[in-house]
PDB file as gemmi writes it, atoms N, CA and C in Angstrom:
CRYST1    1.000    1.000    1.000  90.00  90.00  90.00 P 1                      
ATOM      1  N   UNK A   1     -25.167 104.572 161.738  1.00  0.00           N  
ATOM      2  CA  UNK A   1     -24.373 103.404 162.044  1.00  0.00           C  
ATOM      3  C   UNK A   1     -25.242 102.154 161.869  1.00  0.00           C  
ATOM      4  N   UNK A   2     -24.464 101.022 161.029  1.00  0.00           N  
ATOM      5  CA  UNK A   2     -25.072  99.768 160.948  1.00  0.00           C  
ATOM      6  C   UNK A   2     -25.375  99.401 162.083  1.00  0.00           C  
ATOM      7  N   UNK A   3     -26.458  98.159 162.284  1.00  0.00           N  
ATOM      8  CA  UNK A   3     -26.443  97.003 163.607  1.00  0.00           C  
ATOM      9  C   UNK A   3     -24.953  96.652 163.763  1.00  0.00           C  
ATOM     10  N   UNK A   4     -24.559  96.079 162.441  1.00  0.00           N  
ATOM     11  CA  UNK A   4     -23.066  95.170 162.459  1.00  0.00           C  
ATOM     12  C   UNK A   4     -22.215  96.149 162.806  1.00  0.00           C  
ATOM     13  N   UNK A   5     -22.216  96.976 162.563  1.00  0.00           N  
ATOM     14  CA  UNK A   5     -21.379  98.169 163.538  1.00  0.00           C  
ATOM     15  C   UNK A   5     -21.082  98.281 164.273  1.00  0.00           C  
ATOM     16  N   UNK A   6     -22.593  98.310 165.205  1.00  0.00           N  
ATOM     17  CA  UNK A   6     -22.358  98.429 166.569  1.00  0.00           C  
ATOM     18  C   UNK A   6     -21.725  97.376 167.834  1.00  0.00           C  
ATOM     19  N   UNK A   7     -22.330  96.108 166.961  1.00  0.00           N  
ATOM     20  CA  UNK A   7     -21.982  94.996 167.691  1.00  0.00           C  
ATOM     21  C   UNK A   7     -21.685  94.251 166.780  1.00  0.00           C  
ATOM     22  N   UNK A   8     -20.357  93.942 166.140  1.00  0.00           N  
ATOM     23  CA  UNK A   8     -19.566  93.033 165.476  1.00  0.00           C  
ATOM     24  C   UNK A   8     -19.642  91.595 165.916  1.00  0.00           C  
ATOM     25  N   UNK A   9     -19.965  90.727 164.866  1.00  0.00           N  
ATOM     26  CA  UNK A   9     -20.220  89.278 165.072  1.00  0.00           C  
ATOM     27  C   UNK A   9     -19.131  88.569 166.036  1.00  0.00           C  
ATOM     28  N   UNK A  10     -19.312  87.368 167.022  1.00  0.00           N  
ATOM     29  CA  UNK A  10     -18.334  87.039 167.667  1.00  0.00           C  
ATOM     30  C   UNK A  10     -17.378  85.972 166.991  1.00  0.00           C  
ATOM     31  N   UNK A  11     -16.430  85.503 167.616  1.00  0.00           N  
ATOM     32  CA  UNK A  11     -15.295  84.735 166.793  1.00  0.00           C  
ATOM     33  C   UNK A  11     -16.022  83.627 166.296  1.00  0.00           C  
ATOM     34  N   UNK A  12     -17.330  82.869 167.453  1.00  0.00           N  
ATOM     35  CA  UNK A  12     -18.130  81.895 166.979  1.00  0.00           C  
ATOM     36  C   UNK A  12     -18.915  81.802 165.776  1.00  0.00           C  
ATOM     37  N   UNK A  13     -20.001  83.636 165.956  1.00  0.00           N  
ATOM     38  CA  UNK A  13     -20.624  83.835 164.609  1.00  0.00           C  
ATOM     39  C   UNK A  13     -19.970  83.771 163.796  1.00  0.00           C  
ATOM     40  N   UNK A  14     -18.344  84.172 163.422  1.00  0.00           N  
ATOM     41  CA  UNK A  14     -17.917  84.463 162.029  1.00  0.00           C  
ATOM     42  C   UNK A  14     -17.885  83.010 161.738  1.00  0.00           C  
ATOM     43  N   UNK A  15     -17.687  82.254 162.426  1.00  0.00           N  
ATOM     44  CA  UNK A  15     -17.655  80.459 162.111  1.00  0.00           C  
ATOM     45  C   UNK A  15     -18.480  79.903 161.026  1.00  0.00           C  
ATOM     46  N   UNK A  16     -19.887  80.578 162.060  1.00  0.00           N  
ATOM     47  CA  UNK A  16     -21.207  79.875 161.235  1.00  0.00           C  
ATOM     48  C   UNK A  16     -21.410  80.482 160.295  1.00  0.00           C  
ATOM     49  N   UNK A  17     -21.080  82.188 160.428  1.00  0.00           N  
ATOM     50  CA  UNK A  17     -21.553  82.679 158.510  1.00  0.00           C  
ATOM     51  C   UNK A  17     -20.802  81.958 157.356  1.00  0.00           C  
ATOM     52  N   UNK A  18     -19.184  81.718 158.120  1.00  0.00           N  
ATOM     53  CA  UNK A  18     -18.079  81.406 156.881  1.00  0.00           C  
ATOM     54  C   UNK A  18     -18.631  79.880 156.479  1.00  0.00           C  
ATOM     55  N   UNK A  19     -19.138  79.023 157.635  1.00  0.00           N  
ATOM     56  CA  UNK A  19     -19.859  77.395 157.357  1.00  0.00           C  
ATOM     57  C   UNK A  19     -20.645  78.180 156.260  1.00  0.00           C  
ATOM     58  N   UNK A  20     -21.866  78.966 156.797  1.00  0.00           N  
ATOM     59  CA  UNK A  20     -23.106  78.627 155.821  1.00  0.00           C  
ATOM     60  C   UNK A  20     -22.995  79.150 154.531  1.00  0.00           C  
ATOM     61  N   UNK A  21     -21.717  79.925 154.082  1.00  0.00           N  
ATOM     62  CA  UNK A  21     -21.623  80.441 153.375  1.00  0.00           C  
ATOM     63  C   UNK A  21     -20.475  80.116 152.279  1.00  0.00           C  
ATOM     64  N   UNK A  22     -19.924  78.802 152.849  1.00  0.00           N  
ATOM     65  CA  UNK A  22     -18.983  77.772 151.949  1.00  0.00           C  
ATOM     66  C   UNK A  22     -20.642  76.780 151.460  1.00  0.00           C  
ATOM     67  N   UNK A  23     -21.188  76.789 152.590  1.00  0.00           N  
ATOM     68  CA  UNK A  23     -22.326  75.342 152.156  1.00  0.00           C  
ATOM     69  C   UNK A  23     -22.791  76.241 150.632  1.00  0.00           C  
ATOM     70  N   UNK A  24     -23.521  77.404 151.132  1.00  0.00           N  
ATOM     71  CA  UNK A  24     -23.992  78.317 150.060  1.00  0.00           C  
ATOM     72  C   UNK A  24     -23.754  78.012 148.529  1.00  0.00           C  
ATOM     73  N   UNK A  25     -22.394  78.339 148.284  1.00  0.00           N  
ATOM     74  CA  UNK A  25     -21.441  78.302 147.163  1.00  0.00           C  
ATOM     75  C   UNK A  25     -21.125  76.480 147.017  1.00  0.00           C  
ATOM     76  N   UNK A  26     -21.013  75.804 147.750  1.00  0.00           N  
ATOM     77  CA  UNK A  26     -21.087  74.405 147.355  1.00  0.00           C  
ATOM     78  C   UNK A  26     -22.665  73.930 146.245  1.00  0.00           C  
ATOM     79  N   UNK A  27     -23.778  74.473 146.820  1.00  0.00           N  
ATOM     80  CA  UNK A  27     -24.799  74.311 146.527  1.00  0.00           C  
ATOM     81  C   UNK A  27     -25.187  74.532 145.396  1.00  0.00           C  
ATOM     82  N   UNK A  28     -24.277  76.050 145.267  1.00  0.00           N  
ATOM     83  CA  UNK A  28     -24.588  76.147 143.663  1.00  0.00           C  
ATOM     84  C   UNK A  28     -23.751  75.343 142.900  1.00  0.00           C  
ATOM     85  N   UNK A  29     -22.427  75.054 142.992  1.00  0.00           N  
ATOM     86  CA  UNK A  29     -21.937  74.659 142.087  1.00  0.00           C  
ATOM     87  C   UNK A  29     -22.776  72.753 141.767  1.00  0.00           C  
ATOM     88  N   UNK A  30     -23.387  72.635 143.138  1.00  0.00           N  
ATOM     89  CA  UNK A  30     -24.248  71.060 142.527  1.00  0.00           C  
ATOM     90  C   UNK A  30     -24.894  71.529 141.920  1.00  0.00           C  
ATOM     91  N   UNK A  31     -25.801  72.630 141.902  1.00  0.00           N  
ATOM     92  CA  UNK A  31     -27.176  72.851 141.155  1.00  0.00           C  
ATOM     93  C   UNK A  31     -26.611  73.645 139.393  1.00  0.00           C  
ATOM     94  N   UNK A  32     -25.372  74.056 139.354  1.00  0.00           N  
ATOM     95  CA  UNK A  32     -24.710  74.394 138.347  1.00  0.00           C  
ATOM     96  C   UNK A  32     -24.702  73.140 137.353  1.00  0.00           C  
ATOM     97  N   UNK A  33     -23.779  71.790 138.456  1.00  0.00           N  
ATOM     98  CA  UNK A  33     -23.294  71.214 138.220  1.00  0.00           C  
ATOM     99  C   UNK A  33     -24.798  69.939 137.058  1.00  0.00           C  
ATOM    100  N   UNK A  34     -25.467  70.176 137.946  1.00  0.00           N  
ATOM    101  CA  UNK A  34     -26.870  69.130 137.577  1.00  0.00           C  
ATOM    102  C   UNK A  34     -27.395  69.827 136.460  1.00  0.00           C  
ATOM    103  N   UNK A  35     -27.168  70.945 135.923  1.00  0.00           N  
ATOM    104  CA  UNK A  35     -27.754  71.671 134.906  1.00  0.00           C  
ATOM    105  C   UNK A  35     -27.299  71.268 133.632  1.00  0.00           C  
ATOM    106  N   UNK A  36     -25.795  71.598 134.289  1.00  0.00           N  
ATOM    107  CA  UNK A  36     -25.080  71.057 132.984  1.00  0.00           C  
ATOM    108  C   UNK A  36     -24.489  69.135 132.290  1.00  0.00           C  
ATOM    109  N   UNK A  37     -24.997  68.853 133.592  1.00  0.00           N  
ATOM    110  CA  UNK A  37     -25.781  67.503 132.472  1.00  0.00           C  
ATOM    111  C   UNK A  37     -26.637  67.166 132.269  1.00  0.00           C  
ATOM    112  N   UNK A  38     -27.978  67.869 132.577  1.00  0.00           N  
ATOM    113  CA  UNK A  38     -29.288  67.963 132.019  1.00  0.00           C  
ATOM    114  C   UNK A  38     -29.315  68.631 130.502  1.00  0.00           C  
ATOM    115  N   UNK A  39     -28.154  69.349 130.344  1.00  0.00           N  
ATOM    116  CA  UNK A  39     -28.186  70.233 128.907  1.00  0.00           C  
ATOM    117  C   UNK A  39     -26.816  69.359 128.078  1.00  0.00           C  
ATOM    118  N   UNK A  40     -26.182  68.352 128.485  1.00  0.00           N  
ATOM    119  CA  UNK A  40     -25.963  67.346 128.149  1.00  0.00           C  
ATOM    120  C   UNK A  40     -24.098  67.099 128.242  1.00  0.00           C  
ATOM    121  N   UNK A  41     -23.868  68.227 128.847  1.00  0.00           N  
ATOM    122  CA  UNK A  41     -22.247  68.763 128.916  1.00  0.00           C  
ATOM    123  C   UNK A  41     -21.407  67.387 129.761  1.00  0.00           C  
ATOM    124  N   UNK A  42     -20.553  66.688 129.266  1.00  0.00           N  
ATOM    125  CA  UNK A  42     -19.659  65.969 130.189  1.00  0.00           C  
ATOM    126  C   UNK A  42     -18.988  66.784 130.933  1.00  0.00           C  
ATOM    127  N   UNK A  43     -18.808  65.110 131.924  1.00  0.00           N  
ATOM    128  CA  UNK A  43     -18.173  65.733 133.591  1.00  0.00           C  
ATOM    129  C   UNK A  43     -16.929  66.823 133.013  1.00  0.00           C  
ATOM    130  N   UNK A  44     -16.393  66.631 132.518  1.00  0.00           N  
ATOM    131  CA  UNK A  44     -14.902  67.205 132.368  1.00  0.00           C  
ATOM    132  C   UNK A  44     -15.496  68.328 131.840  1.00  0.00           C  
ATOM    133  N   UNK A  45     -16.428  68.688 130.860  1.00  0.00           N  
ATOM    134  CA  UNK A  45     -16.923  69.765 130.526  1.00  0.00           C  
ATOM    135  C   UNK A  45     -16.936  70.568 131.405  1.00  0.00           C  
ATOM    136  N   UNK A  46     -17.831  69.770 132.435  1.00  0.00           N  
ATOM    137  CA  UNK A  46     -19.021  70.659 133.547  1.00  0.00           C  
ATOM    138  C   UNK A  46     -17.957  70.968 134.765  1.00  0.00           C  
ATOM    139  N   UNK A  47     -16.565  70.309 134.777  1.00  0.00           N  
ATOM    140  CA  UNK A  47     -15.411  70.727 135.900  1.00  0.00           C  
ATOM    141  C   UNK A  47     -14.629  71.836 135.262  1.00  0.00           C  
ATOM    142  N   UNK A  48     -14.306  72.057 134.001  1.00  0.00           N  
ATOM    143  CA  UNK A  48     -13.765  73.034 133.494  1.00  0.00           C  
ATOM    144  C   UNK A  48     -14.784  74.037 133.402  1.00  0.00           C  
ATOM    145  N   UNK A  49     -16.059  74.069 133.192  1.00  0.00           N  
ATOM    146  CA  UNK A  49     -16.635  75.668 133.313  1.00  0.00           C  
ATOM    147  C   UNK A  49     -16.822  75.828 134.750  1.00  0.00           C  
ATOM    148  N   UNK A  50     -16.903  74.772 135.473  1.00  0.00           N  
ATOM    149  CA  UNK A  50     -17.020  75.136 137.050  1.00  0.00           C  
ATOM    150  C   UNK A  50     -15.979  76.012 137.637  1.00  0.00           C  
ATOM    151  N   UNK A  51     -14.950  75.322 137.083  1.00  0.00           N  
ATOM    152  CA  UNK A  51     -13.491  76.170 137.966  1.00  0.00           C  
ATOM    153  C   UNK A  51     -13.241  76.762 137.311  1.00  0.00           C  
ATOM    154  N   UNK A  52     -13.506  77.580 135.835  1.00  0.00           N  
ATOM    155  CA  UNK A  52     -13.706  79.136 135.315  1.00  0.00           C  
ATOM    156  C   UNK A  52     -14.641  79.927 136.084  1.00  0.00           C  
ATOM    157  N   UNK A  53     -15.660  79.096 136.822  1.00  0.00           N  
ATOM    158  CA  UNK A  53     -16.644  80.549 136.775  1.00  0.00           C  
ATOM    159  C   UNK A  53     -16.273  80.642 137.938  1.00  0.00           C  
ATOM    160  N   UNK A  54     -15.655  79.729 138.933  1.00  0.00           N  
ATOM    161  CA  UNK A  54     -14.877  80.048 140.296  1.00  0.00           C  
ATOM    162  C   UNK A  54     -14.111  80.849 140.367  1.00  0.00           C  
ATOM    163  N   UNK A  55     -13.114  80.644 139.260  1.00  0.00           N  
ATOM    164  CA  UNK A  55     -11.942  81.374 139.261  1.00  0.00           C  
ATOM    165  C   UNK A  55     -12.531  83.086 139.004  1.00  0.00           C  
ATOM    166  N   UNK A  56     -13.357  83.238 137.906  1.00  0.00           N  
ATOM    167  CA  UNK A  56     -14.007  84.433 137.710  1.00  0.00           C  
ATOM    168  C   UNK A  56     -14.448  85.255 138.647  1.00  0.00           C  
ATOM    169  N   UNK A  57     -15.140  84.452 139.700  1.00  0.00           N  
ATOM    170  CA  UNK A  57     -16.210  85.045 140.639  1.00  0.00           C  
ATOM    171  C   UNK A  57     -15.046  85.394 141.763  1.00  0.00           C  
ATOM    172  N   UNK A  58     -13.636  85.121 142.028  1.00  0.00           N  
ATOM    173  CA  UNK A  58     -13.034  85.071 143.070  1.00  0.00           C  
ATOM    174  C   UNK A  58     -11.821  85.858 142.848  1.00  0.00           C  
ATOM    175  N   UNK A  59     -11.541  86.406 141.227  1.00  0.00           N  
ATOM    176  CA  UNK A  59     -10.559  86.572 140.716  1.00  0.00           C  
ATOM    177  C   UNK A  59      -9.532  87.873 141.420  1.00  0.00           C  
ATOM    178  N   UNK A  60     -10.799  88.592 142.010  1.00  0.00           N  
ATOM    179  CA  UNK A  60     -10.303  89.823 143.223  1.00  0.00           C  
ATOM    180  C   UNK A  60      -9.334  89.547 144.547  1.00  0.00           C  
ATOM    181  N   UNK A  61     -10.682  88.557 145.158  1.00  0.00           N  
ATOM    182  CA  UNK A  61      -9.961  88.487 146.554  1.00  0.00           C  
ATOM    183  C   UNK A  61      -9.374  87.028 146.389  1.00  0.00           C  
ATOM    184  N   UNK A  62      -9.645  86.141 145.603  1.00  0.00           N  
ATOM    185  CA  UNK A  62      -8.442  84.830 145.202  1.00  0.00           C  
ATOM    186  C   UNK A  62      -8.574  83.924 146.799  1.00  0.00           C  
ATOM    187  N   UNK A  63     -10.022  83.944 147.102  1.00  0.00           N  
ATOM    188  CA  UNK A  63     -10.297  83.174 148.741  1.00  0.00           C  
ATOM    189  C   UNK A  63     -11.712  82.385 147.704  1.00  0.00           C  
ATOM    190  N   UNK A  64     -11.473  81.457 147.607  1.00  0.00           N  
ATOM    191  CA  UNK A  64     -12.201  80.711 147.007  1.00  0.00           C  
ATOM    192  C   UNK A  64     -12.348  79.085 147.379  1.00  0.00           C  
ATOM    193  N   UNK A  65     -12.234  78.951 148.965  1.00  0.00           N  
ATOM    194  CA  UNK A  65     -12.080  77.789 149.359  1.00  0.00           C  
ATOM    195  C   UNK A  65     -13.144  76.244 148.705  1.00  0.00           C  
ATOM    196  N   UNK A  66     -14.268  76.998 148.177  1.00  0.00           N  
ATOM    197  CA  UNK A  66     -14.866  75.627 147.722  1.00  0.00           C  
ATOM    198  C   UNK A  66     -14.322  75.419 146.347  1.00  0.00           C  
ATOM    199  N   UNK A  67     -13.769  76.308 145.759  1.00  0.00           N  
ATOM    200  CA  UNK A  67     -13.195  75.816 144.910  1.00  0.00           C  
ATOM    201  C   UNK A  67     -12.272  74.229 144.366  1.00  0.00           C  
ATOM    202  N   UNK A  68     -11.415  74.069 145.466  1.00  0.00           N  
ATOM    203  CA  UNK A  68     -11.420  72.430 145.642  1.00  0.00           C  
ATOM    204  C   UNK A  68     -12.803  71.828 145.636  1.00  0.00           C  
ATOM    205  N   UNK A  69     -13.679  71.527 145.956  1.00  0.00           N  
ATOM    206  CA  UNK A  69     -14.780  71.031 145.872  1.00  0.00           C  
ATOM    207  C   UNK A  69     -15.492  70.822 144.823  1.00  0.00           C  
ATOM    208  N   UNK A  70     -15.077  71.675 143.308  1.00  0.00           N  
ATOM    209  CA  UNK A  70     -15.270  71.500 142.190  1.00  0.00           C  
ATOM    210  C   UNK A  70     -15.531  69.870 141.667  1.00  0.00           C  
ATOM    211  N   UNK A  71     -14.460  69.272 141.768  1.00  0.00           N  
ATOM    212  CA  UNK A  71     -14.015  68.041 140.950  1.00  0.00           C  
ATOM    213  C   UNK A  71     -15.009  66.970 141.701  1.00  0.00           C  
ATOM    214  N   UNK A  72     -15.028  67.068 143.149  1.00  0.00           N  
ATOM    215  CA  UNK A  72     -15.940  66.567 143.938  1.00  0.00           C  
ATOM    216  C   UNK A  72     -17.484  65.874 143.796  1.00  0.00           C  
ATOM    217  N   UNK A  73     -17.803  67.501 143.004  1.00  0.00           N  
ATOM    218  CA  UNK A  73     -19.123  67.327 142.802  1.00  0.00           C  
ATOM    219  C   UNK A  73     -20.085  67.566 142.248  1.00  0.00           C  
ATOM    220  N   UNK A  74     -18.559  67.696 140.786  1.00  0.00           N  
ATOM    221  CA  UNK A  74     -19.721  67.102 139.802  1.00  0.00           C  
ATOM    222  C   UNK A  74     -19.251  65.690 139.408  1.00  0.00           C  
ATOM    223  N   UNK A  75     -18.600  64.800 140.384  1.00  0.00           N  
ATOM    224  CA  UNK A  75     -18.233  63.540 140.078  1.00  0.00           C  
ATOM    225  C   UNK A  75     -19.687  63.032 140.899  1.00  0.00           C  
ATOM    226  N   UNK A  76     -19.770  63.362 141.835  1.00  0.00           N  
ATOM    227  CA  UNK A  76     -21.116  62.678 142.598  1.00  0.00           C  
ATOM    228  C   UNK A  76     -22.688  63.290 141.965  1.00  0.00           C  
ATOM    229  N   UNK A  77     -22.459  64.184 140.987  1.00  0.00           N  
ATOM    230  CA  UNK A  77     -23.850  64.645 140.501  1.00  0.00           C  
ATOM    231  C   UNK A  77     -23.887  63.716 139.394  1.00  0.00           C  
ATOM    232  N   UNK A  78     -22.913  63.571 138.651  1.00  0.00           N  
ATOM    233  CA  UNK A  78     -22.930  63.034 137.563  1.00  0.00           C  
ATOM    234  C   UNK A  78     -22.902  61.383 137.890  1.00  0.00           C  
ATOM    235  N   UNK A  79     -22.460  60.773 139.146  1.00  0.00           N  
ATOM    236  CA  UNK A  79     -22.724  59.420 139.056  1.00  0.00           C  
ATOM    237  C   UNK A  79     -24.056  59.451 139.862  1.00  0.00           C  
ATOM    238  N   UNK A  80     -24.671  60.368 140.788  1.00  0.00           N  
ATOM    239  CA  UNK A  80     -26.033  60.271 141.016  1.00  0.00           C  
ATOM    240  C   UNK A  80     -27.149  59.992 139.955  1.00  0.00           C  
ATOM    241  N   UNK A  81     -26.443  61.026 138.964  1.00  0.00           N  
ATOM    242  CA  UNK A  81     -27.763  61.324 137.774  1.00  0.00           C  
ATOM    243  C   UNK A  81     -27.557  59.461 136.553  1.00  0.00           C  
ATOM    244  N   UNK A  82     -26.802  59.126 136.909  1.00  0.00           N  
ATOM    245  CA  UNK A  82     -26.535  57.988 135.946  1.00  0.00           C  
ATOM    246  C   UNK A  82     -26.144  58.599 134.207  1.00  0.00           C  
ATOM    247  N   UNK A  83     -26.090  57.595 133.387  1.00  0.00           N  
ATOM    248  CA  UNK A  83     -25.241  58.006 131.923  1.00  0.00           C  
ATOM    249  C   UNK A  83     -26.906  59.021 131.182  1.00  0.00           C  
ATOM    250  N   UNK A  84     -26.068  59.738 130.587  1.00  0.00           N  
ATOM    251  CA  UNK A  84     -26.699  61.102 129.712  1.00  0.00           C  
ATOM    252  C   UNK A  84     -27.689  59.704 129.266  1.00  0.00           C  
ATOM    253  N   UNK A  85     -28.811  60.106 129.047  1.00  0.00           N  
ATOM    254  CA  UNK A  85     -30.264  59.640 128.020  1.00  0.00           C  
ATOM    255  C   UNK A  85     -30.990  60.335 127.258  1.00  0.00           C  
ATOM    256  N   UNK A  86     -31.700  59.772 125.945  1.00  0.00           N  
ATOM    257  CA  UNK A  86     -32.276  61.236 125.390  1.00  0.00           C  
ATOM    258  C   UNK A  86     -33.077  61.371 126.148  1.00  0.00           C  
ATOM    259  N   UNK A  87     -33.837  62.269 125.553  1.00  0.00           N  
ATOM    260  CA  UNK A  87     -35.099  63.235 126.776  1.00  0.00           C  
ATOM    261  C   UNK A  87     -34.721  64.056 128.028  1.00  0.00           C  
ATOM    262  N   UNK A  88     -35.412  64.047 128.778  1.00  0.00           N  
ATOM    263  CA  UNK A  88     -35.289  64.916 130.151  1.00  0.00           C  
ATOM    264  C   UNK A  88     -34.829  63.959 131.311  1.00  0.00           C  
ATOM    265  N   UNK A  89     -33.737  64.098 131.516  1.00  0.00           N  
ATOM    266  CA  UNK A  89     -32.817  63.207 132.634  1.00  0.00           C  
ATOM    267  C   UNK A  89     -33.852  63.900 133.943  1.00  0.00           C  
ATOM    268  N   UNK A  90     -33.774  62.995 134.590  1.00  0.00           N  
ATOM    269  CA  UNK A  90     -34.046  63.229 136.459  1.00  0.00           C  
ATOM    270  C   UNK A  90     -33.060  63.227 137.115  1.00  0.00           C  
ATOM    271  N   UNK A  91     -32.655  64.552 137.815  1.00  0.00           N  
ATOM    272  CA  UNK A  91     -31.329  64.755 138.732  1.00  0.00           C  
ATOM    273  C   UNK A  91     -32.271  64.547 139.971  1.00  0.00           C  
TER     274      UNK A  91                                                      
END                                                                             
C-alpha cells in the first residue's frame, strides 16, 4: 500500500496540489511561449501551437483549465520581450 493510500490528501491539500499544479503548466506554456519568439514565431503563431499542444496533452481527460491562459501569455511574453530583432533576443 502507497503513503497516499493510506492517508488521502485533505480537501485543503487537494487545493494546493491543483494551485501548484495549474501554476506548473502556466509556466511552461511562458517558457514555451518565450522560446518561440526567440526562434522567431509570431504571437498568433506561438497561440496556435500553444492551444494545439494543450489540446493534445489534455485530449483524454479534456480538464485543461490553463488552457484559457494561452492567449494571456503569450501576449505578455511577447510585449515583455519587445519587437523580434536579429540576433539573440533577451526574454
Amino acid at each position: 500500500m502507497f503513503v497516499w493510500e493510506e492517508h488521502p490528501p485533505t480537501a485543503a491539500q487537494r487545493k494546493v496540489i491543483a494551485e501548484k499544479r495549474h501554476a506548473m503548466y502556466r509556466q511552461e506554456l511562458e517558457d514555451h511561449a518565450a522560446l518561440l519568439f526567440r526562434l522567431g514565431h509570431t504571437a498568433k503563431q506561438a497561440k496556435a501551437r500553444l492551444h494545439a499542444n494543450v489540446k493534445w496533452d489534455f485530449e483524454m481527460s479534456g480538464k485543461a483549465k490553463h488552457g484559457g491562459d494561452v492567449d494571456r501569455i503569450v501576449d505578455a511574453v511577447y510585449r515583455r520581450s519587445g519587437p523580434p530583432s536579429p540576433g539573440t533576443p533577451h526574454v
